[in-house]
C-alpha positions in Angstrom: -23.5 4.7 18.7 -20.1 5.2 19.9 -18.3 8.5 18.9 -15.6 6.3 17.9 -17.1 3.7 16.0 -16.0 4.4 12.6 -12.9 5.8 13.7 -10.2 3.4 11.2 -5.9 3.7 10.6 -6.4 5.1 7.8 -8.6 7.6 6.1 -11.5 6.6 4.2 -11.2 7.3 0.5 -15.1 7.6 -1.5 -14.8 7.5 -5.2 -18.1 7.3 -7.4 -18.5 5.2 -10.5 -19.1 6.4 -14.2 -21.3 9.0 -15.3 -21.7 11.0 -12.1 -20.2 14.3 -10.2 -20.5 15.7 -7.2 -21.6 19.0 -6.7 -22.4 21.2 -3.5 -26.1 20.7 -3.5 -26.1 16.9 -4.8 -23.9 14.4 -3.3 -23.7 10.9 -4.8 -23.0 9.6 -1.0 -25.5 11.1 0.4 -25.6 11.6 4.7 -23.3 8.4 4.7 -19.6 11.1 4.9 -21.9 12.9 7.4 -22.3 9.8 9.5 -19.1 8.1 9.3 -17.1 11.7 9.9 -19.6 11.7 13.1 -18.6 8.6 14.3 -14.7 8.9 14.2 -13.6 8.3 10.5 -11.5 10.9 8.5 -13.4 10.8 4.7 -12.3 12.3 1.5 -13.7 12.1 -2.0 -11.7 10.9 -5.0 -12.8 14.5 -6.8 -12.7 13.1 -10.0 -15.0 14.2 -12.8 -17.4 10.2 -13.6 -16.4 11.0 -17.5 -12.7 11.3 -17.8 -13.2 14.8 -19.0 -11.1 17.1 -16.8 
């Protein structure tokens, strides 16, 4: 793929559903922040706890 390929205007935000947290060792997303950081695109995570609780 292109180095660039993901690269977008604007950053991409990922924000999980209900019921879930991410944590160092388990991500909900995965390689796909990996991949997209890889190929050009500037990700961040929503950090929110999937419970409302903090």
């Amino acid at each position: 793929m292109d180095e660039q390929s993901c690269a977008t205007c604007y950053p991409i935000l990922l924000v999980h559903g209900t019921g879930f947290r991410d944590w160092k060792r388990l991500s909900y997303w995965g390689r796909i922040p990996e991949v997209l950081r890889r190929e050009g695109a500037e990700v961040y995570f929503g950090g929110q706890d999937g419970w409302a609780t903090r």
